[in-house]
PDB file of N, CA, C and O in Angstrom:
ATOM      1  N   UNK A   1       0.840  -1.192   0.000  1.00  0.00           N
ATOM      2  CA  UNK A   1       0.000   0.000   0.000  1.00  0.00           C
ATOM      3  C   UNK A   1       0.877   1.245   0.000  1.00  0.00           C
ATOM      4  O   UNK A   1       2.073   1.139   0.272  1.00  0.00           O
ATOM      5  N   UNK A   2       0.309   2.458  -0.304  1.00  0.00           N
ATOM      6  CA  UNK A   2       1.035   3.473  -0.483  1.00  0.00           C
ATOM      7  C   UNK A   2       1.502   4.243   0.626  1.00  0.00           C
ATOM      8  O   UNK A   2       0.566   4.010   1.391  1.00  0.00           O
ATOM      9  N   UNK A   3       2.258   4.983   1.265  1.00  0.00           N
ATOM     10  CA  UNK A   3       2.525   5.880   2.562  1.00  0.00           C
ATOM     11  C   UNK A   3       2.841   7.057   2.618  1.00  0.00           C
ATOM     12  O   UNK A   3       3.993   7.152   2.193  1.00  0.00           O
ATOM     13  N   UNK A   4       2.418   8.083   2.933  1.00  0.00           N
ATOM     14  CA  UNK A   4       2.850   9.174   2.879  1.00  0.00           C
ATOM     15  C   UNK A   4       3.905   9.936   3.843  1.00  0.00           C
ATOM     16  O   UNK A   4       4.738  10.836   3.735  1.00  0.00           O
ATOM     17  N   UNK A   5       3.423   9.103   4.806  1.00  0.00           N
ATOM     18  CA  UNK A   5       4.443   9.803   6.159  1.00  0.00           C
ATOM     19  C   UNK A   5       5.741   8.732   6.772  1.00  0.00           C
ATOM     20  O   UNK A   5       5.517   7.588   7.169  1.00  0.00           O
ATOM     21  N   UNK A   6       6.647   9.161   6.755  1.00  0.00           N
ATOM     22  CA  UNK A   6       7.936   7.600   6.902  1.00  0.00           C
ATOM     23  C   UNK A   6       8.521   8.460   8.311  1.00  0.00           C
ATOM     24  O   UNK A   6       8.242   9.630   8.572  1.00  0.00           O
ATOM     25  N   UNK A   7       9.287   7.669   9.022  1.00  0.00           N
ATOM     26  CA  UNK A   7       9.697   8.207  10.101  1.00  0.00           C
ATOM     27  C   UNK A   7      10.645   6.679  10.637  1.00  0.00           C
ATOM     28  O   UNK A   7      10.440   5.513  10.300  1.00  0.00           O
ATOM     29  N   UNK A   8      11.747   7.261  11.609  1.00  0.00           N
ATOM     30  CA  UNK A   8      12.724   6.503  11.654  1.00  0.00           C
ATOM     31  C   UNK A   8      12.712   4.969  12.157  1.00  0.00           C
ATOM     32  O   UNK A   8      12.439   4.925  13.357  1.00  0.00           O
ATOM     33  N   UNK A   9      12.868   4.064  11.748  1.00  0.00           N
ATOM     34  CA  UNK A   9      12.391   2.885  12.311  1.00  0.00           C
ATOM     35  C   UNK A   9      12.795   2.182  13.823  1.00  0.00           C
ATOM     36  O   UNK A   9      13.662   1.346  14.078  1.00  0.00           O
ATOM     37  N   UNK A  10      12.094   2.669  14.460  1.00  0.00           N
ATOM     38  CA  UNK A  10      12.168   2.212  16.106  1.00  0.00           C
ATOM     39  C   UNK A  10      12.933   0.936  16.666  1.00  0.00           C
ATOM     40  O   UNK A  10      13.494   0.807  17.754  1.00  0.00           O
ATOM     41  N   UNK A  11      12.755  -0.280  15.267  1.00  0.00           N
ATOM     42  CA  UNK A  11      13.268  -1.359  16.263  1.00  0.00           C
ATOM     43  C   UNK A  11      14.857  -0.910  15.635  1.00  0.00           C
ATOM     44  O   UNK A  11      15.801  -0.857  16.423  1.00  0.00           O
ATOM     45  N   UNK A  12      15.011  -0.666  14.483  1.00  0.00           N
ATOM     46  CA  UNK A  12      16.323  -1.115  13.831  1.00  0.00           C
ATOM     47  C   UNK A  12      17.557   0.114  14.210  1.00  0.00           C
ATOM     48  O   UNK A  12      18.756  -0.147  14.108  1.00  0.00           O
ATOM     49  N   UNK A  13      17.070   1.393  14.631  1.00  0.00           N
ATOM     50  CA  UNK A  13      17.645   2.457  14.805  1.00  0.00           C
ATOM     51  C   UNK A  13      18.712   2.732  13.937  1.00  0.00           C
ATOM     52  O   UNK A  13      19.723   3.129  14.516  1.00  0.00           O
ATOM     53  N   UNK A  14      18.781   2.640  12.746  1.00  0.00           N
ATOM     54  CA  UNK A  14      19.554   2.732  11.997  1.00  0.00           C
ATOM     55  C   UNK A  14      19.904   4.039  11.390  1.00  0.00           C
ATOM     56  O   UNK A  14      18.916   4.691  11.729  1.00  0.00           O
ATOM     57  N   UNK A  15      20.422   4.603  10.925  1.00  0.00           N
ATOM     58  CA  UNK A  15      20.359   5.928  10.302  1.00  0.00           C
ATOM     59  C   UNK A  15      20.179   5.457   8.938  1.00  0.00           C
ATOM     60  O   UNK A  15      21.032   4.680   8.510  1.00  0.00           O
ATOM     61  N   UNK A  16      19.088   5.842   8.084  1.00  0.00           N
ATOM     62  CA  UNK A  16      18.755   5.870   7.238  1.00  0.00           C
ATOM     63  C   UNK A  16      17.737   5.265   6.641  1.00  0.00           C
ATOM     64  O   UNK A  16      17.355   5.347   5.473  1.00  0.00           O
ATOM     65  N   UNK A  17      17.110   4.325   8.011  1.00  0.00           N
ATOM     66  CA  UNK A  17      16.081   3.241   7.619  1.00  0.00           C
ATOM     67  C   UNK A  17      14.618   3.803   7.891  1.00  0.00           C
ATOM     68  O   UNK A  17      14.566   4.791   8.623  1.00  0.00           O
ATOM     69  N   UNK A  18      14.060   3.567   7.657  1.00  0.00           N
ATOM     70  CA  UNK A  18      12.280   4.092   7.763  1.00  0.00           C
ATOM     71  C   UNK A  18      11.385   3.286   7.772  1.00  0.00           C
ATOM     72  O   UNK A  18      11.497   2.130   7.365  1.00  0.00           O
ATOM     73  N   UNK A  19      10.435   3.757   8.211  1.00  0.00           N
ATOM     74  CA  UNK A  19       9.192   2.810   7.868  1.00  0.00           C
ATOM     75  C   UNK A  19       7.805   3.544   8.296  1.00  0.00           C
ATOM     76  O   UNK A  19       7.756   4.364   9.212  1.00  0.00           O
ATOM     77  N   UNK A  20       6.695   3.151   7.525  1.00  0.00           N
ATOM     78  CA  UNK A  20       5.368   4.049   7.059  1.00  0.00           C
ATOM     79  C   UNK A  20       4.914   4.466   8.751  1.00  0.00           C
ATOM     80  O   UNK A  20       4.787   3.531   9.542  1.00  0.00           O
ATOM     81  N   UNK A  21       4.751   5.493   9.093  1.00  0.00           N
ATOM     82  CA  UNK A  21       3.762   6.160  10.109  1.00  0.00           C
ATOM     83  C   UNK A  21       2.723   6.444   9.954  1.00  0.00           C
ATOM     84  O   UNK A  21       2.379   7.183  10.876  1.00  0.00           O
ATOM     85  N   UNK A  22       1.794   6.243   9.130  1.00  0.00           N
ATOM     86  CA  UNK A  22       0.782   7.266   8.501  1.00  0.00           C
ATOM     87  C   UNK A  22      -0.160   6.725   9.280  1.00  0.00           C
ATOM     88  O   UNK A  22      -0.114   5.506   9.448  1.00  0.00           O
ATOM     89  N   UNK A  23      -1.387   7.631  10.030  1.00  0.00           N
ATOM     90  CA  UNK A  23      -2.455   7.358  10.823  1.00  0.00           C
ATOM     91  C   UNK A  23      -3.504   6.719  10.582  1.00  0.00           C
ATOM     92  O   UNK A  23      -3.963   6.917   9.458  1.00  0.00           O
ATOM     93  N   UNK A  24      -4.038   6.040  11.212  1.00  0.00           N
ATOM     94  CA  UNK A  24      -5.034   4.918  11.085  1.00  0.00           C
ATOM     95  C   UNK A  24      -5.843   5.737  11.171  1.00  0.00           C
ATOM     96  O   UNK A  24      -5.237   6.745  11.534  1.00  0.00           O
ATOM     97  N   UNK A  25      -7.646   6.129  10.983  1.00  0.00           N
ATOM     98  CA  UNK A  25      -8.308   6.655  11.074  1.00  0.00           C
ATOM     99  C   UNK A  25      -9.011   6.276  12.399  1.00  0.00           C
ATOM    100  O   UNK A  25      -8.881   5.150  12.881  1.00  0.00           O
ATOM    101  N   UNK A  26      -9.811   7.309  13.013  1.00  0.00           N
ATOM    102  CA  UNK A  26     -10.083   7.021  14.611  1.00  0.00           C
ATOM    103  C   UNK A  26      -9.208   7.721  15.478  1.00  0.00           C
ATOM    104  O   UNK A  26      -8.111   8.179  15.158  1.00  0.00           O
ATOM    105  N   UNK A  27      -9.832   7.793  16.768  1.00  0.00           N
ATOM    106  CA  UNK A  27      -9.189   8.015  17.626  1.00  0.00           C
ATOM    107  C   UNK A  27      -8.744   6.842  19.084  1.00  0.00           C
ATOM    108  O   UNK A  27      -9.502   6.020  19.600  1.00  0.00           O
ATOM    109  N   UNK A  28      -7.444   7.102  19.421  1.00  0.00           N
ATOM    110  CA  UNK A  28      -7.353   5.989  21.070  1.00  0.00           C
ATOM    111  C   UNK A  28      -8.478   6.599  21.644  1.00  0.00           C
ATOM    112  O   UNK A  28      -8.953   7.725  21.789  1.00  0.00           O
ATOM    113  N   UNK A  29      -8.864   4.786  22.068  1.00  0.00           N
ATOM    114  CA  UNK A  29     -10.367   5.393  23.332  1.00  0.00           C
ATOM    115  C   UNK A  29      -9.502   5.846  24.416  1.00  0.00           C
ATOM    116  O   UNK A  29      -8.279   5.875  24.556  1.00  0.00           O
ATOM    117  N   UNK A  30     -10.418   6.166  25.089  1.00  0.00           N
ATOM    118  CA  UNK A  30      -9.828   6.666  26.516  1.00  0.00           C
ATOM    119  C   UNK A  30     -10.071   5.479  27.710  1.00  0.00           C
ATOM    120  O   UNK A  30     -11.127   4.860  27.843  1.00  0.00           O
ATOM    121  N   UNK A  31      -8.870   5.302  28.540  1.00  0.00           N
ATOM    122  CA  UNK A  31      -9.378   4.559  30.076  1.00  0.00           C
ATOM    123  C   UNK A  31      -9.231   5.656  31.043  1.00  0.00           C
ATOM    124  O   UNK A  31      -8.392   6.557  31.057  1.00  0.00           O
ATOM    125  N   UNK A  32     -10.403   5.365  32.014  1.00  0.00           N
ATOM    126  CA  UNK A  32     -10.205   5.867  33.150  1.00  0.00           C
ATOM    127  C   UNK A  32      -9.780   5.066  34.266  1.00  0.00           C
ATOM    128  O   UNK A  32      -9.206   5.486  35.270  1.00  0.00           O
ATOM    129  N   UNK A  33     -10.072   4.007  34.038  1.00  0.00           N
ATOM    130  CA  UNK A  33      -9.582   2.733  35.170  1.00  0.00           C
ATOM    131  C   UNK A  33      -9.183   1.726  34.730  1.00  0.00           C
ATOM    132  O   UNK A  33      -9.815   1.328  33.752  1.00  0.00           O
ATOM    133  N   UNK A  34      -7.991   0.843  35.202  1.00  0.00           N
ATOM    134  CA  UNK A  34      -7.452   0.140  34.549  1.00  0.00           C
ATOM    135  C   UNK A  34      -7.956  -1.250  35.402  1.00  0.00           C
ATOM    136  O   UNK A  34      -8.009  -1.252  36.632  1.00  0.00           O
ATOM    137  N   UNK A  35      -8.366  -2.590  34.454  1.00  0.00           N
ATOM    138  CA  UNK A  35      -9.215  -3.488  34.813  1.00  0.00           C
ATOM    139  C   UNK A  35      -8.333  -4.255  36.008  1.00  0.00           C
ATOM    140  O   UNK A  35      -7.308  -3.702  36.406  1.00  0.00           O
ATOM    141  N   UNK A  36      -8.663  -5.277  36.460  1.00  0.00           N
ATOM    142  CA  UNK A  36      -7.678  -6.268  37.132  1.00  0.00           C
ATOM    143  C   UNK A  36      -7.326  -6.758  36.381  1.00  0.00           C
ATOM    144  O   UNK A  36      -7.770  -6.874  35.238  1.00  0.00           O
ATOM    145  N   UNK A  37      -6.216  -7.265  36.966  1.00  0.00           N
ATOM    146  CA  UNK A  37      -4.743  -8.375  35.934  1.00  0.00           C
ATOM    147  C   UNK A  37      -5.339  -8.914  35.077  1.00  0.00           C
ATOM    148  O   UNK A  37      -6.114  -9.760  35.525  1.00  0.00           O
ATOM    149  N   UNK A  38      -5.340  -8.808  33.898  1.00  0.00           N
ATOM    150  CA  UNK A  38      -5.744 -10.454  33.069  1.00  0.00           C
ATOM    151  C   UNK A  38      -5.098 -11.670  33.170  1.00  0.00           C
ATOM    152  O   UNK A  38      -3.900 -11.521  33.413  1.00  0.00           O
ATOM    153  N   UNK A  39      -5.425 -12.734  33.079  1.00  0.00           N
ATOM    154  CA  UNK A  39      -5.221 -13.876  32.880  1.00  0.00           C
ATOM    155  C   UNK A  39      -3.572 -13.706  31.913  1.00  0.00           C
ATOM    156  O   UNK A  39      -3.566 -12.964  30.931  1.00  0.00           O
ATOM    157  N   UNK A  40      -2.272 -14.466  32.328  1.00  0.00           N
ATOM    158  CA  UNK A  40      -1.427 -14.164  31.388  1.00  0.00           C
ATOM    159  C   UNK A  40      -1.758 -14.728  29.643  1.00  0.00           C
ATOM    160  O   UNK A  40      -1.388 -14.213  28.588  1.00  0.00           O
ATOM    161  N   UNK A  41      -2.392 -15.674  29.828  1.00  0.00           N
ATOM    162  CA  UNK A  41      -2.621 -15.940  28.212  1.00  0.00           C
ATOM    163  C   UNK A  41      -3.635 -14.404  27.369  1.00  0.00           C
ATOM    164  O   UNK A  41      -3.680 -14.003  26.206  1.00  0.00           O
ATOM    165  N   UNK A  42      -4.042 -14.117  28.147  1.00  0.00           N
ATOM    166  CA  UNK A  42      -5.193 -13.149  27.857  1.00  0.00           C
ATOM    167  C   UNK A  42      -3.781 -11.951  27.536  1.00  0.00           C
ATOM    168  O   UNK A  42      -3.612 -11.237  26.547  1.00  0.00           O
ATOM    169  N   UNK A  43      -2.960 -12.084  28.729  1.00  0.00           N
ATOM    170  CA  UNK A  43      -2.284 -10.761  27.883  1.00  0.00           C
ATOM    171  C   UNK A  43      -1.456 -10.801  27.199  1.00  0.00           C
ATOM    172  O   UNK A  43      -0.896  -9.708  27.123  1.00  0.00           O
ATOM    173  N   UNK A  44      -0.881 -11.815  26.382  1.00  0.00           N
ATOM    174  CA  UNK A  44      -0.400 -12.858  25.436  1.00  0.00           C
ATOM    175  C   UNK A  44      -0.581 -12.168  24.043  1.00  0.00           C
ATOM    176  O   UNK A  44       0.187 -11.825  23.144  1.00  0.00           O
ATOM    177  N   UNK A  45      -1.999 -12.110  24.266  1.00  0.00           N
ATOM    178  CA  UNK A  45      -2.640 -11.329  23.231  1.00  0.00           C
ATOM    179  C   UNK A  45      -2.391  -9.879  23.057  1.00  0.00           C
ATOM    180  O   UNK A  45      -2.418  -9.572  21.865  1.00  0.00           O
ATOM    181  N   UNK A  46      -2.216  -9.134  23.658  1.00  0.00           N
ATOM    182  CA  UNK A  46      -1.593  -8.132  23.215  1.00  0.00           C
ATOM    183  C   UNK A  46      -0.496  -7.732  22.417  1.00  0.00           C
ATOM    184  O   UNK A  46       0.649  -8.115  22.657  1.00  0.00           O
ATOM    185  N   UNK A  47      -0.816  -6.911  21.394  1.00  0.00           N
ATOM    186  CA  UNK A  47       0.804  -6.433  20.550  1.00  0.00           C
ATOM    187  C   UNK A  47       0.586  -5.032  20.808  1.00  0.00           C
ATOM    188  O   UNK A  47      -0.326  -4.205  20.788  1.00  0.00           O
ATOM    189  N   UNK A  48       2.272  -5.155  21.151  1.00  0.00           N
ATOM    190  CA  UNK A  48       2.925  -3.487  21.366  1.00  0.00           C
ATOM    191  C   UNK A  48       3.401  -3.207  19.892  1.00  0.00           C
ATOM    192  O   UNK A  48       3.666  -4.176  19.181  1.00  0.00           O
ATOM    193  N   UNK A  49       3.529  -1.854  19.371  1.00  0.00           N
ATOM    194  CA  UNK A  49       3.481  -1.116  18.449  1.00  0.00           C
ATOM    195  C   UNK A  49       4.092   0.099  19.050  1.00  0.00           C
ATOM    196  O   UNK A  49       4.371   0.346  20.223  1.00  0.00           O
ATOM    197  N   UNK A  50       4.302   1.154  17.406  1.00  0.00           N
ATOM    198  CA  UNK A  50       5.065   2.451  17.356  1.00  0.00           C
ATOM    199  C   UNK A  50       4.366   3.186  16.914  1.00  0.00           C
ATOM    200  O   UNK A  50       4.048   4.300  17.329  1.00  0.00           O
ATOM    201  N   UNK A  51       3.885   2.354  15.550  1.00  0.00           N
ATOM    202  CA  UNK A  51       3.054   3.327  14.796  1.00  0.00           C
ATOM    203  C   UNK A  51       1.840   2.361  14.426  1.00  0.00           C
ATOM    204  O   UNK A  51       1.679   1.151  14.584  1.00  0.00           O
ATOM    205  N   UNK A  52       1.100   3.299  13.911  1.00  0.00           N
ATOM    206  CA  UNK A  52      -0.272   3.197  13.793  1.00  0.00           C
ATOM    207  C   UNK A  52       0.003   1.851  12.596  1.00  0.00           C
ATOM    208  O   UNK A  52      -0.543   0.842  13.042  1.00  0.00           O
ATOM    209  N   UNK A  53       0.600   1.610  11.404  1.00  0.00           N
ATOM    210  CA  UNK A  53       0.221   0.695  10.311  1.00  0.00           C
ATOM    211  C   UNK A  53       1.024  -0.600  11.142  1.00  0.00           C
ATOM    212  O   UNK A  53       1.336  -1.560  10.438  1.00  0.00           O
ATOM    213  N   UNK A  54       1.279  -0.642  12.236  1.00  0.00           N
ATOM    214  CA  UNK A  54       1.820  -1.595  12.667  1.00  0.00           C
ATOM    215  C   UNK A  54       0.593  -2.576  13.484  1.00  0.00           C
ATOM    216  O   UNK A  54       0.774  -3.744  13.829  1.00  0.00           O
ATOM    217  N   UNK A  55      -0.537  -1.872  13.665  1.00  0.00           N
ATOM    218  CA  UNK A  55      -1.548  -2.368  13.688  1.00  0.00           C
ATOM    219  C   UNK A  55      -2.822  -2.832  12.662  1.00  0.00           C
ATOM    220  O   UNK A  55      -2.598  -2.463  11.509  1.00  0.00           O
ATOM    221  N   UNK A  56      -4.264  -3.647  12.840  1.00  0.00           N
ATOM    222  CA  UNK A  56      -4.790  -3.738  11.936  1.00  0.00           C
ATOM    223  C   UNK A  56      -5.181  -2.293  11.794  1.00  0.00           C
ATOM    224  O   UNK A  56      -4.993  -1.312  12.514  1.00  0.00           O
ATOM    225  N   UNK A  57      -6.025  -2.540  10.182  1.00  0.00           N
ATOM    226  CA  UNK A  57      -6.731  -0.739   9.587  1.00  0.00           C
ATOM    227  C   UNK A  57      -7.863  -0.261  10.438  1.00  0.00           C
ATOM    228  O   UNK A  57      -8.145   0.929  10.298  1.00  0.00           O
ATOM    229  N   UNK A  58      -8.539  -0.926  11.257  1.00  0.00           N
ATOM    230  CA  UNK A  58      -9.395  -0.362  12.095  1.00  0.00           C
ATOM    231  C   UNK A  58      -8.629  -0.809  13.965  1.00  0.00           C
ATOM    232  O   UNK A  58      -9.323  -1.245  14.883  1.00  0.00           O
ATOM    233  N   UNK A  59      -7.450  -0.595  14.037  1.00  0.00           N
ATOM    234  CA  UNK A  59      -7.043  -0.229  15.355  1.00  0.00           C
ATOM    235  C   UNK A  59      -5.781   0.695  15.239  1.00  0.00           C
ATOM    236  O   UNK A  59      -5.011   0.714  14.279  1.00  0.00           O
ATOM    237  N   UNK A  60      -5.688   1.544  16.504  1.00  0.00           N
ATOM    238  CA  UNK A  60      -4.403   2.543  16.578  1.00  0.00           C
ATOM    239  C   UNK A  60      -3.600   2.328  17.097  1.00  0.00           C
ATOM    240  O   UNK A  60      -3.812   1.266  17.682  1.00  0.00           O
ATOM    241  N   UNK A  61      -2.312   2.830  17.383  1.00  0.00           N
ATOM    242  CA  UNK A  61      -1.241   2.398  18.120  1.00  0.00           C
ATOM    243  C   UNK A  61      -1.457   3.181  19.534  1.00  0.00           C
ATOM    244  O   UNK A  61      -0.530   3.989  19.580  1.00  0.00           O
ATOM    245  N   UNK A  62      -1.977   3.268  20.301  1.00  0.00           N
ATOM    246  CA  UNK A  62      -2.214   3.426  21.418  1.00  0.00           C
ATOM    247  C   UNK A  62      -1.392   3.971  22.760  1.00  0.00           C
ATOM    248  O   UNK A  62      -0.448   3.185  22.830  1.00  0.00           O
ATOM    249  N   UNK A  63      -1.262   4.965  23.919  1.00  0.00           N
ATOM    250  CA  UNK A  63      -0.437   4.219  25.348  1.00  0.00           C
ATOM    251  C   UNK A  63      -1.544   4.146  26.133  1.00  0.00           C
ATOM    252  O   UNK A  63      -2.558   4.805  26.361  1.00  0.00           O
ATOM    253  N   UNK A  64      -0.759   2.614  26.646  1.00  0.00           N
ATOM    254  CA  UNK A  64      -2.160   1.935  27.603  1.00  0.00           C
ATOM    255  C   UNK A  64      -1.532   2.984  29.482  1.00  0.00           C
ATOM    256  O   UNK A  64      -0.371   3.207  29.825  1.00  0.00           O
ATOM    257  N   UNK A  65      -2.230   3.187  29.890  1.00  0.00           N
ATOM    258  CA  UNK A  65      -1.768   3.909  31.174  1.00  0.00           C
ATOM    259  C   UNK A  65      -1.963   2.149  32.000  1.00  0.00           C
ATOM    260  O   UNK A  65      -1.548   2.199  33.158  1.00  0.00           O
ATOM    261  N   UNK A  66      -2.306   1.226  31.742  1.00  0.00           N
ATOM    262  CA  UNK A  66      -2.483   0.392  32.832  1.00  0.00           C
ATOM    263  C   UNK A  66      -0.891  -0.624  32.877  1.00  0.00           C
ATOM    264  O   UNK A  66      -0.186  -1.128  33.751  1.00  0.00           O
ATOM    265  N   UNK A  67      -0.893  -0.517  31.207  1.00  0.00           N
ATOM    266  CA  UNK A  67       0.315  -1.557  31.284  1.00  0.00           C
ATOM    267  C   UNK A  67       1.353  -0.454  30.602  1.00  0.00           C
ATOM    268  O   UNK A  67       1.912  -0.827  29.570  1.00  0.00           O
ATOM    269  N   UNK A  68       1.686   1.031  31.158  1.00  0.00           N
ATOM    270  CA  UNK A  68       2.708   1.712  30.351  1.00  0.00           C
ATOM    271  C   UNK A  68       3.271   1.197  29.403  1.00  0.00           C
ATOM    272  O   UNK A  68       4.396   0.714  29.526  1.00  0.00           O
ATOM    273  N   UNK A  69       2.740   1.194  28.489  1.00  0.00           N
ATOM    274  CA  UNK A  69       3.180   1.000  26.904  1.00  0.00           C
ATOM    275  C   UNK A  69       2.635   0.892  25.574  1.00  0.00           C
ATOM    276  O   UNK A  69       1.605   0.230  25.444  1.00  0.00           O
ATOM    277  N   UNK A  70       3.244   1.524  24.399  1.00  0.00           N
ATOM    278  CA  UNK A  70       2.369   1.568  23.185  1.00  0.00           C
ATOM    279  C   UNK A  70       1.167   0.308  22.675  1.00  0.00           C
ATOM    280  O   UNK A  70       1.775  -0.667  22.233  1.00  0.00           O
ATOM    281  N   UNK A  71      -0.186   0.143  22.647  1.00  0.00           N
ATOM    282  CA  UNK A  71      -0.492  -1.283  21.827  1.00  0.00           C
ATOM    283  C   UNK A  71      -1.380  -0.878  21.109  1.00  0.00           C
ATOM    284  O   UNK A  71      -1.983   0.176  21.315  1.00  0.00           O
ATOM    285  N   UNK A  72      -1.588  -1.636  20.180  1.00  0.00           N
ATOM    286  CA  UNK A  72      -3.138  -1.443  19.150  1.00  0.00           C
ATOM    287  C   UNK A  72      -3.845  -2.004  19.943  1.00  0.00           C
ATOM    288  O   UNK A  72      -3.775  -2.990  20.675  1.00  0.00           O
ATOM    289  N   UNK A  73      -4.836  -0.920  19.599  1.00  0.00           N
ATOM    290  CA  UNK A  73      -6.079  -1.087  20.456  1.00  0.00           C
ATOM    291  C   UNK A  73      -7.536  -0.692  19.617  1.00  0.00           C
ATOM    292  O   UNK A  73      -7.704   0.490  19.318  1.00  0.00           O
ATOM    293  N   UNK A  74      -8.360  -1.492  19.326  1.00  0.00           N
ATOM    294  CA  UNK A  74      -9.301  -0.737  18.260  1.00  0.00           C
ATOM    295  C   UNK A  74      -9.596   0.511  18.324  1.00  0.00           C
ATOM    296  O   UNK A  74      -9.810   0.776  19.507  1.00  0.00           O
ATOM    297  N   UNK A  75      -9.703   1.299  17.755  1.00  0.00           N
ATOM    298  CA  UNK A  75     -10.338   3.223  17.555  1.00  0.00           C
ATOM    299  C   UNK A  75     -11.323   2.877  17.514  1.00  0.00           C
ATOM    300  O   UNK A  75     -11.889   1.881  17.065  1.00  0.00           O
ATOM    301  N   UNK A  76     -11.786   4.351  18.369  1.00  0.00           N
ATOM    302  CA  UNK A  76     -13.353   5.147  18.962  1.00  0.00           C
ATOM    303  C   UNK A  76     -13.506   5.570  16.985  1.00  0.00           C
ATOM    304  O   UNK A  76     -12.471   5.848  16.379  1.00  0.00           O
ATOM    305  N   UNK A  77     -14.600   5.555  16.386  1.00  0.00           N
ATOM    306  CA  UNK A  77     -14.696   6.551  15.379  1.00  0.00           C
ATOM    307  C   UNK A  77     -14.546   7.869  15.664  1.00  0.00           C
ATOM    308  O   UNK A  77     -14.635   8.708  14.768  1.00  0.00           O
TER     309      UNK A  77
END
């Protein structure tokens, strides 16, 4: 697919390497309270991310305040 916005690639830190940033449509929902522990398989399931195409097209790259750190998380429209 096509990209408009490139920005430096997080895992590889390379000078000169890139990879697509461009925003998923939506916005991160908001938490106000963060649930009890999940089950570890349950949080298994989670993927951490940088940028938004690093997730599917209907989720964003997110920061979770419960587990400090970036994840896709589906978008609010």
């Amino acid at each position: 697919s096509s990209c408009s916005t490139f920005c430096k690639d997080p895992y590889l830190n390379i000078q000169g390497e890139y990879v697509c940033c461009d925003k998923n449509p939506g916005t991160c929902p908001v938490r106000d309270k963060c649930p009890p522990l999940a089950q570890e398989d349950v949080r298994q399931g989670i993927r951490s991310c940088h940028y938004d195409p690093e997730c599917h097209p209907n989720e964003k790259c997110c920061f979770d305040i419960c587990i400090k750190q970036k994840v896709c998380k589906l978008a609010d429209p």
